[in-house]
Every structure is written in C-alpha cells, then in structure tokens.
KOLKOL-240653 format. One line per 8 residues: number of its first residue (from 1); their letters; for each residue y, x, z of C-alpha. Coordinates in nm, 3 decimals, padded with zeros to 5 digits, m for minus. Layout:
REM KOLKOL-240653
NUM = a = Y/X/Z ~ ... .
This chain:
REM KOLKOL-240653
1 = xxxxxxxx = 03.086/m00.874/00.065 ~ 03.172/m00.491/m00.004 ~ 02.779/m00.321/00.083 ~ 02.741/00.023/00.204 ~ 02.782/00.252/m00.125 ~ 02.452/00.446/m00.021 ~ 02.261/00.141/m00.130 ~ 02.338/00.175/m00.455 .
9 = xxxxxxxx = 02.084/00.444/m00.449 ~ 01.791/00.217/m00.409 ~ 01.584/m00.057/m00.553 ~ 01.367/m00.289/m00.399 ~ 01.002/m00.195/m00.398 ~ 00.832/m00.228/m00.730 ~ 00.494/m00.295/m00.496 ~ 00.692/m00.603/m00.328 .
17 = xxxxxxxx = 00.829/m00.748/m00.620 ~ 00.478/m00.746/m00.794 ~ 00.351/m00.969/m00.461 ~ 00.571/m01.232/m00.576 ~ 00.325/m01.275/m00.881 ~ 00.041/m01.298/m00.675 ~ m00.008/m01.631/m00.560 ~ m00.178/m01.752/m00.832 .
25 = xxxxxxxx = m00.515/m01.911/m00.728 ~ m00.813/m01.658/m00.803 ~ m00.677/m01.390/m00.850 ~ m00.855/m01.012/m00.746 ~ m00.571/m00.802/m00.630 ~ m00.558/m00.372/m00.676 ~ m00.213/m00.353/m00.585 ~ m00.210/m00.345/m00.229 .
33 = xxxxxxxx = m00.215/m00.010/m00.004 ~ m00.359/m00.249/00.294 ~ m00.661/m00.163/00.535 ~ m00.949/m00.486/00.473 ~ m00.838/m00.693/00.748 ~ m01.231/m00.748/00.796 ~ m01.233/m00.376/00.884 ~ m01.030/m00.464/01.188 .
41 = xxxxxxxx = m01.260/m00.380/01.574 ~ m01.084/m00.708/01.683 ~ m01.320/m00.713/01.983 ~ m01.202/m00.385/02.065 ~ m00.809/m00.451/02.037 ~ m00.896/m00.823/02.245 ~ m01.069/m00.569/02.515 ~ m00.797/m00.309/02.513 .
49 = xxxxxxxx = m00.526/m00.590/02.497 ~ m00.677/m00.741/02.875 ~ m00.711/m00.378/03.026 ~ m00.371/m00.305/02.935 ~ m00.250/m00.674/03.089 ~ m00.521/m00.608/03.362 ~ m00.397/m00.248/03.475 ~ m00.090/m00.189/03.367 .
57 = xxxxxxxx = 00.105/m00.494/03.296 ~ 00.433/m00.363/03.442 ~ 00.411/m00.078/03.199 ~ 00.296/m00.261/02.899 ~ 00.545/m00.547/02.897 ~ 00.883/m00.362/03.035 ~ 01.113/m00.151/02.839 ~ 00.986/00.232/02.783 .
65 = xxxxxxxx = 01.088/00.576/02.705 ~ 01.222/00.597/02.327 ~ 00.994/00.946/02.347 ~ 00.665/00.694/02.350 ~ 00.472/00.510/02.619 ~ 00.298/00.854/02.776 ~ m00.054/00.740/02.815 ~ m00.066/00.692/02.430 .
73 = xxxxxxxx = 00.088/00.998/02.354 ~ m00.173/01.176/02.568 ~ m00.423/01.021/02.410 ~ m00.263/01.094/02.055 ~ m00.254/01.438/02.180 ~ m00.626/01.440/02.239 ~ m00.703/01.295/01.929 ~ m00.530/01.546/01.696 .
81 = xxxxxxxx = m00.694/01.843/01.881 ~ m01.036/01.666/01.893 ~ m00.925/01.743/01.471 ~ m00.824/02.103/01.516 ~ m00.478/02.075/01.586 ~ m00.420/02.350/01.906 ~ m00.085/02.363/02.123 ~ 00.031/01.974/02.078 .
89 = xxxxxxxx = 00.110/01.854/02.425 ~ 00.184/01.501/02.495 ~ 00.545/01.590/02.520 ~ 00.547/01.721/02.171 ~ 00.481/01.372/02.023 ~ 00.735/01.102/01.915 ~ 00.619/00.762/01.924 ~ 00.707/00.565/01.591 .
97 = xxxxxxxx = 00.719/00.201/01.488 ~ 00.444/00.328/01.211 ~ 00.498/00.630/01.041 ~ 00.733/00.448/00.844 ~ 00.994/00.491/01.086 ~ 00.900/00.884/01.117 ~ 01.007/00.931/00.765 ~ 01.330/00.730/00.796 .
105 = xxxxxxxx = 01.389/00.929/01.112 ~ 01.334/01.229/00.975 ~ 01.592/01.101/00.657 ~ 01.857/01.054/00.910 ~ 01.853/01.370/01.127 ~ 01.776/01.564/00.801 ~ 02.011/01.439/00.501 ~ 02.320/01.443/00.387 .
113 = xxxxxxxx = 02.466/01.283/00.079 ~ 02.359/01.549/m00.172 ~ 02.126/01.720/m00.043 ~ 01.788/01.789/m00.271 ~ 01.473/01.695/m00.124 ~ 01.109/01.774/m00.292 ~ 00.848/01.579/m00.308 ~ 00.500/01.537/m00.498 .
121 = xxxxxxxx = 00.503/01.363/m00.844 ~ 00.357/01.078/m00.780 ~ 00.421/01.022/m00.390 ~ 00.454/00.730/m00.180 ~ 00.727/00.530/m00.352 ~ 00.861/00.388/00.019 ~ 00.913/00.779/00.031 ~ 01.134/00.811/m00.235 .
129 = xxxxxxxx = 01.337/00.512/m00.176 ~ 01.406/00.613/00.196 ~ 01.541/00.958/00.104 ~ 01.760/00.836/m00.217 ~ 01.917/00.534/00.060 ~ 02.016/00.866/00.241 ~ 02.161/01.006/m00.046 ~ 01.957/01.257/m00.131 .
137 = xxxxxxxx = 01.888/01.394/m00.481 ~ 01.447/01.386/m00.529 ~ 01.328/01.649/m00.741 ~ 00.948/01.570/m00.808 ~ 00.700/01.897/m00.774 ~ 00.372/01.839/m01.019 ~ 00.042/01.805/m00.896 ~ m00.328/01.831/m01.008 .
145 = xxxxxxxx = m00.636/01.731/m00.855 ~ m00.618/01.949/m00.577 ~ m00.298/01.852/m00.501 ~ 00.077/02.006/m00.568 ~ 00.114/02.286/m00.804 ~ 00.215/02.573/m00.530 ~ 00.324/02.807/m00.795 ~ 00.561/02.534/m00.973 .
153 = xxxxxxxx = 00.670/02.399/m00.589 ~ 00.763/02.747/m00.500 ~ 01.007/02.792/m00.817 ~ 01.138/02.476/m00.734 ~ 01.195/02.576/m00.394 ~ 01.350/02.886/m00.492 ~ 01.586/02.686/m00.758 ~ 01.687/02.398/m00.592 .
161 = xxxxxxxx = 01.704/02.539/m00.205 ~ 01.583/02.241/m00.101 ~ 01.680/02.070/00.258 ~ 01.280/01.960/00.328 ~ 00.963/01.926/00.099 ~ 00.736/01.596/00.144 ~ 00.380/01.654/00.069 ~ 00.059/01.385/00.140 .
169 = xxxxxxxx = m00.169/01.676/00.141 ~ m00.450/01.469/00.218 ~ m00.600/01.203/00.004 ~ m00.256/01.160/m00.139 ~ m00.089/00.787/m00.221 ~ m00.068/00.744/m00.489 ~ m00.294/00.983/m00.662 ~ m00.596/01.035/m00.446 .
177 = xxxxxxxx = m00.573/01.388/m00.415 ~ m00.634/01.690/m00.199 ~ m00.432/02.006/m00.141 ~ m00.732/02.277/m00.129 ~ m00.733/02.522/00.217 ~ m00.548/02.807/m00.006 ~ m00.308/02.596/m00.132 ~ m00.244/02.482/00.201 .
185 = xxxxxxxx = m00.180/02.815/00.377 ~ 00.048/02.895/00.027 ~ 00.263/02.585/00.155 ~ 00.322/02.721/00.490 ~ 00.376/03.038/00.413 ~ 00.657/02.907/00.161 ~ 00.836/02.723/00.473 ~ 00.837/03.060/00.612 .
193 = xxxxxxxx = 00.961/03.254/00.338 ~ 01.217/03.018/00.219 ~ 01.314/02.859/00.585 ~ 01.250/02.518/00.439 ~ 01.123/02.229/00.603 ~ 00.788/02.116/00.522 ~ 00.709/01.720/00.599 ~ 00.334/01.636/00.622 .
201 = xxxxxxxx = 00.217/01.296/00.640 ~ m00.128/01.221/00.702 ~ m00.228/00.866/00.712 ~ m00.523/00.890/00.569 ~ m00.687/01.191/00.651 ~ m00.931/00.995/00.858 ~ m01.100/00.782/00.596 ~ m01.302/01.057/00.432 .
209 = xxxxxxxx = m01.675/00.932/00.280 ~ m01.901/01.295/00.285 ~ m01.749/01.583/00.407 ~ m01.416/01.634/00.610 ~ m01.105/01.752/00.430 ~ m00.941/02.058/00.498 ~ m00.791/02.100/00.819 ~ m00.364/01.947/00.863 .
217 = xxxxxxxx = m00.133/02.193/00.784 ~ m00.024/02.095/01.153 ~ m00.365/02.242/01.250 ~ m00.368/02.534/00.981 ~ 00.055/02.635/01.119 ~ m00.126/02.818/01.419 ~ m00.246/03.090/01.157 ~ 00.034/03.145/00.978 .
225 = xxxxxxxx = 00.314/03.267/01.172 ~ 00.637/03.116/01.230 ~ 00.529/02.833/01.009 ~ 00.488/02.615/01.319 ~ 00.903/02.610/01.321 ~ 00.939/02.506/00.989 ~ 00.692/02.183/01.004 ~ 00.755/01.814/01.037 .
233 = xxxxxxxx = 00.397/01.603/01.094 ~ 00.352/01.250/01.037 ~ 00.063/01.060/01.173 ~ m00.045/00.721/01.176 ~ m00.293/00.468/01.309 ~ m00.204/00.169/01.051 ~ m00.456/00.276/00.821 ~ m00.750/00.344/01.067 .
241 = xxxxxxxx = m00.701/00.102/01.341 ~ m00.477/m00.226/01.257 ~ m00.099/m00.190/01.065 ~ m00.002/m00.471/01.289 ~ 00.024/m00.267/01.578 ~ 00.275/00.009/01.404 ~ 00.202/00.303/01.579 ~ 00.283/00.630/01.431 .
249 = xxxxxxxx = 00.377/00.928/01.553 ~ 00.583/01.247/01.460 ~ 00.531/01.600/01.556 ~ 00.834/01.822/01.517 ~ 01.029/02.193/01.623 ~ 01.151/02.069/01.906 ~ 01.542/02.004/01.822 ~ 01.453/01.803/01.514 .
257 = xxxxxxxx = 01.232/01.576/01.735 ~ 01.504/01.597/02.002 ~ 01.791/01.486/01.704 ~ 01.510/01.191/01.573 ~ 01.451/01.077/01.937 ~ 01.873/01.009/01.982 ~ 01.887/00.864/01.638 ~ 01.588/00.587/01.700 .
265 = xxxxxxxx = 01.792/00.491/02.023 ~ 02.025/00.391/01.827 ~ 01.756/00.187/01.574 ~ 01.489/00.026/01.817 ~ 01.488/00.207/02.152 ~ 01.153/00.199/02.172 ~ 00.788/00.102/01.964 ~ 00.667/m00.184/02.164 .
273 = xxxxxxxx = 00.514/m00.062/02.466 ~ 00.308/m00.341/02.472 ~ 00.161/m00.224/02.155 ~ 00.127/00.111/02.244 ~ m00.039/00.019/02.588 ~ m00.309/m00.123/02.369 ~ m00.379/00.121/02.143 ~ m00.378/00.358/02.461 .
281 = xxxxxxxx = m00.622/00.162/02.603 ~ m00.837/00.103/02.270 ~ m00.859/00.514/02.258 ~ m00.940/00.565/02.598 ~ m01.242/00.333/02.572 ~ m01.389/00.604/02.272 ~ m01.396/00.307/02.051 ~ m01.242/00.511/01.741 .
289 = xxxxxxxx = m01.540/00.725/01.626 ~ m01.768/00.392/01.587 ~ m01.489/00.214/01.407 ~ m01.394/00.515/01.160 ~ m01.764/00.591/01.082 ~ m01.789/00.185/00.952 ~ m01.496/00.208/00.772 ~ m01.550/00.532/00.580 .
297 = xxxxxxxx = m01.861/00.365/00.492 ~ m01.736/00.077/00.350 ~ m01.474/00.265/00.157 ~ m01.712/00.494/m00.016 ~ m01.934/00.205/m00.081 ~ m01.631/00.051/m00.300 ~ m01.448/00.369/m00.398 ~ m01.807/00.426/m00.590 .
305 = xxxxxxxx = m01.862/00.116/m00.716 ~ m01.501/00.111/m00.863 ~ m01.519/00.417/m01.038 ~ m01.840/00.322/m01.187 ~ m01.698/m00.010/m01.296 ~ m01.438/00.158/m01.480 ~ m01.648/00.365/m01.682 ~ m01.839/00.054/m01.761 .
313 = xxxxxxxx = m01.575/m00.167/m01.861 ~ m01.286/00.089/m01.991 ~ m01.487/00.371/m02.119 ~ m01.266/00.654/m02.239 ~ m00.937/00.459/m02.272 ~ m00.871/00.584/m01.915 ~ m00.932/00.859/m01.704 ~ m00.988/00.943/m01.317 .
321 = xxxxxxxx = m01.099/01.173/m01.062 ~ m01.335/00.978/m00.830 ~ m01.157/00.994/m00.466 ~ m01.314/01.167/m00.162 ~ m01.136/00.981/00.072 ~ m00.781/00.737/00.126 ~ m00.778/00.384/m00.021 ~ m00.675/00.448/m00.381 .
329 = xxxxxxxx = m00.843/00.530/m00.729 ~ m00.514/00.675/m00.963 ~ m00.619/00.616/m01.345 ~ m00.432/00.769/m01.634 ~ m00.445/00.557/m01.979 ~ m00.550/00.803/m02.265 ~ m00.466/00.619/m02.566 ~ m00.822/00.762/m02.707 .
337 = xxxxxxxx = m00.911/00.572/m03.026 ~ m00.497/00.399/m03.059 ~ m00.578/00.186/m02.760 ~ m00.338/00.071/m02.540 ~ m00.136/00.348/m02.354 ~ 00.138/00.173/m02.153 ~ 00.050/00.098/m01.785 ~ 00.318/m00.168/m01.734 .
345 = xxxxxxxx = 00.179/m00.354/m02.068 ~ m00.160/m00.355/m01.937 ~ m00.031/m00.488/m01.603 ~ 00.132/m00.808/m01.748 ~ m00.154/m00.865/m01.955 ~ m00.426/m00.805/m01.631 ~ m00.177/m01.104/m01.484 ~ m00.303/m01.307/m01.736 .
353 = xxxxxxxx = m00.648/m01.229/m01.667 ~ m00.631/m01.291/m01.283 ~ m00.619/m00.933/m01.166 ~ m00.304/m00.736/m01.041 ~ m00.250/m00.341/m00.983 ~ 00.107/m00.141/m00.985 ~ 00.182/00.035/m01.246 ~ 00.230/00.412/m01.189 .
361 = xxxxxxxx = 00.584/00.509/m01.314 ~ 00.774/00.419/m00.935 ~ 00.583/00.672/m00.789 ~ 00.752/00.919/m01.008 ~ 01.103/01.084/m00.837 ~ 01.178/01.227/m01.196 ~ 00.971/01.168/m01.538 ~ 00.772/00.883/m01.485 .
369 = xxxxxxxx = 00.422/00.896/m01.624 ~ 00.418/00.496/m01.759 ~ 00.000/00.575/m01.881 ~ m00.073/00.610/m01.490 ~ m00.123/00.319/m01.260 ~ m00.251/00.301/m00.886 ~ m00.603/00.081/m00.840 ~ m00.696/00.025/m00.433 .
377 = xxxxxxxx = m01.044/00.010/m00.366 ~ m00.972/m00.102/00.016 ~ m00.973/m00.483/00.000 ~ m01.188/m00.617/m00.204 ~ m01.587/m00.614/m00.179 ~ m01.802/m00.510/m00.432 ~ m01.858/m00.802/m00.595 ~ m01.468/m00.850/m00.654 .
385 = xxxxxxxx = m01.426/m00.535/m00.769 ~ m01.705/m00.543/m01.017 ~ m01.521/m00.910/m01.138 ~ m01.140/m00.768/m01.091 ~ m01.236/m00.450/m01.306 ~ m01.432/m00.605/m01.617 ~ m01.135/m00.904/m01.626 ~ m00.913/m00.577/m01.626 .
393 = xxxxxxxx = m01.084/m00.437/m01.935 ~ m01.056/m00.798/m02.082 ~ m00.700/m00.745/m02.019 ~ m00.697/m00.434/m02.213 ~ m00.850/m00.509/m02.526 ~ m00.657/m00.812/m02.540 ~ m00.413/m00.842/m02.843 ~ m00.009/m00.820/m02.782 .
C-alpha cells in the first residue's frame, strides 16, 4: 500500500512502545501519565450516569451538536470562571473527545506543510507527534523551573515567525514546571506584539498540593489587551475526573473555533453526548470540589514521598525540583562521581530490576537531553514507590 507521505513525519509513541515491556509479573511502573484509577468518585459518575438516563435520556443517547452537548458546556463555563476566567460563555466552548482531539483540531485548522510551530523543550511528546503528522517543522523553546525561557521564546518568535506557540504553563508534562505570573503576562503580551498564536493547555492545573498556581493565561488575557485574540485554551477533565469519559474542551477567537468545529464534523461529529450528559450531571451535583481536594491529597502524599525516596536511594547521581502540583517528578542524571549518565541505559537496566519509567529524550522537539527521564508519582502508593525507587537505584549502580 502507498501511505499518506505526511506520515513519514511521525513515529509511534516512545510511551506506547515501552507498555509492551510491561507485562512482566511484579513489576512497579513510573511510566504512565494515568490518573490512579482508585482516585476515580465512581459513586458519583454511577449517580450522574442514572440522572442523566433519568432526566434526559433523549438528550444523552441521540446524536448532538458537534459545538458540545450545552448543559456541559454551561457547566464548563461555570467552572473556569469559578477559577478566574471572566467573559467565557457557554457558546465560546468546543466540546472535545479529550483534549487530545483539541490539539489535533487545532493542527488541522492551523498547519500547513512547513509551517514552524514552537513549543517547550520538553513538552508533551503526543504534542509533538501531532504537529510533525501535519507537517510542521517543531522548534523547541528552553525552559527552567519556572517554566519557558520568555526572553529565548521571544527571539525565537522573532526568528522563526512562527504559525502558533504550545506552552503547558501549568505543572508542565513532562517537566513539572510552572510559568511564574510575570512570565505569564510576558507570553501574552508576545502574542500581541508578534500576532502569533499562543496554545495553552491546562490539564493539570487542578491537581495542585498547597497553594494554587498562577491564574490561566485564559484568565490573565483579560488584562492584557488584545491578547484575548491571539489565544487558543485547552482544558480537560481526564486528569481530574475519569480519562474514560474524554471530555475536553477548547476555547478559541471565534473563527479558529468556528474552522475546528467544521473540521471535527468531518472526524467524529460529535464527543459522545452520552458522556458529556454525565459529566454535566456529575458537575451540577457540586461533586468536583470533594473529589479534587482527595486527590490533591493523595498526590502530594506520593509526590513527597517520591522525592524523598530519591534522595535516599540515588543521592547526587540525579537531580530534581520537587513538583507543586501535576502527576510527574522530571529527574536529570548528573554523572557526579563517573556514574551512570544515560537515561535510556538506566531504563533497560530498571527493566531488569522490575521497575519501568520513559526516558526523557522524546520529549525533546530538537536536542534531546538523553540524562533526563520522566518518573509519575500518580499510580502507585507509597509503599510501591518506596520499593519501585530503591529497585531503581539497584538498577543504577548495577554494572553494564
């Protein structure tokens, strides 16, 4: 068969193709970027599953507006201005099949063969893959541990004239990090200067463990003018409420959203309204503050004990910047004392010791850092993680 020549862009996902190793009994898994199933308010979905079937069954189980099912998207409005965000009507919002489909939407209306897209270095690799299947050329912008380097992004902006920039300013996946307030109103007031599109995607800016993050650049756009026009918002409720149910949303100027609504006609013609009748439901009930506030918990509770593992076990042969929030702990080998430096070494070798994480080089568009690798903290109780990290400093001071 002669394939489309755009998939010669791509790979397959690095994180996917490490599952494959994975079913080996015992093992203590850090590669996933999953929610803890346990985590799940079952009795909550079961409750808002029956009122949906109970009152509106006609509306739940029936083909819907590609826009979104609009009692979700009301209450989707209400939730992001119960977090700051002022002038998003219901009508604003785009219903997604996870925020997944946002991106890839967003890809479509916004790429052309050629084109040079910016995004953080690391980023979500999913990321990176959907714009290169596009054919876009990804330029990677550095970051630190307050997120990307504004001054660098803006040369790169004004180098490169970029068609959008993709930034996780919030607990960022791979790395864990946060773009600080300034940086933040720096970004917009780049999209204004330069007329470039920004793309924020915030999956995770719910699962803080002490004190909220900065507000969204969706809710910061109302003080800085005209950056409102030049900003593409991503949100999700995989992480917080249950992946299965894929709802994500997008937030766009009006004739991008408009352009992404015709082109995911074409690719689903709606998110289950069934799905999105339940989640509807689940948010009218005010079952979401009760459910984040146990799950933040939890995710401190391991994010700590992680980070005090490694210290424990690895010592100074890596380094980290303990999280404030998100599922994942991003650890840089430092090759202090000729130890090993490699991240993909270590990984084949942590195999062998029954634990798995992904190496950190996919995440990188351009110059991949091979000492980095990705650790989640999400699925695995304390006790595992205590295990999963000493067998991973086993794993390091193991001989070749």
């Amino acid at each position: 068969m002669q394939f489309a020549e755009r998939l010669n862009n791509v790979e397959t996902s690095a994180i996917r193709e490490l599952f494959k190793l994975l079913g080996k009994p015992g093992i203590i898994s850090f590669a996933g970027g999953f929610p803890d199933s346990a985590m799940f308010d079952v009795a909550g979905i079961r409750a808002a599953t029956e009122a949906a079937l109970t009152e509106e069954a006609g509306g739940a189980l029936q083909y819907g507006a590609t826009e979104g099912y609009q009692p979700l998207r009301e209450q989707l409005a209400a939730l992001m201005s119960a977090k700051g965000v002022t002038g998003v009507a219901p009508t604003d919002l785009l219903v997604t099949t996870g925020s997944q489909q946002a991106l890839d939407l967003l890809g479509k209306t916004m790429i052309s063969p050629g084109d040079k897209v910016i995004v953080e270095g690391p980023t979500f690799l999913a990321t990176i893959q959907c714009f290169r299947l596009y054919g876009a050329e990804v330029i990677s912008a550095p970051i630190d541990d307050h997120g990307v380097d504004v001054e660098q992004l803006e040369k790169l902006i004004a180098e490169h004239k970029p068609k959008l920039v993709y930034l996780i300013p919030t607990f960022g996946n791979p790395s864990g990090a946060t773009l600080s307030l300034e940086r933040r109103r720096k970004v917009l007031e780049l999209a204004v200067k330069y007329q470039t599109l920004v793309v924020e995607d915030d999956p995770y800016g719910d699962l803080y463990f002490d004190a909220a993050p900065p507000p969204s650049l969706l809710a910061l756009s109302f003080e800085v003018p005209g950056s409102r026009e030049w900003l593409a918002h991503c949100g999700s409720l995989s992480k917080v409420l249950s992946p299965g149910l894929r709802i994500g949303w997008l937030v766009a100027p009006a004739e991008l959203r408009d352009r992404a609504v015709m082109c995911k006609q074409f690719s689903d013609a709606h998110t289950s309204t069934f799905a999105q009748a339940t989640a509807a439901q689940y948010l009218r009930a005010g079952h979401m503050p009760a459910t984040l506030a146990k799950v933040r918990a939890v995710y401190a509770e391991r994010a700590r004990a992680m980070g005090a593992a490694l210290q424990r076990e690895l010592g100074d042969a890596v380094s980290f910047v303990a999280p404030q929030g998100g599922l994942f702990l991003w650890v840089k080998l430092t090759g202090a004392r000729g130890q090993l430096q490699d991240a993909n070494v270590l990984a084949q070798r942590a195999i062998a010791q029954g634990v798995a994480f992904v190496p950190g080089a996919p995440f990188f568009a351009q110059n991949p850092d091979v000492s980095t690798f990705r650790l989640s903290f999400a699925t695995a109780d304390v006790a595992k993680i205590e295990d999963g990290i000493a067998r991973l400093g086993q794993a390091l001071r193991a001989q070749a």
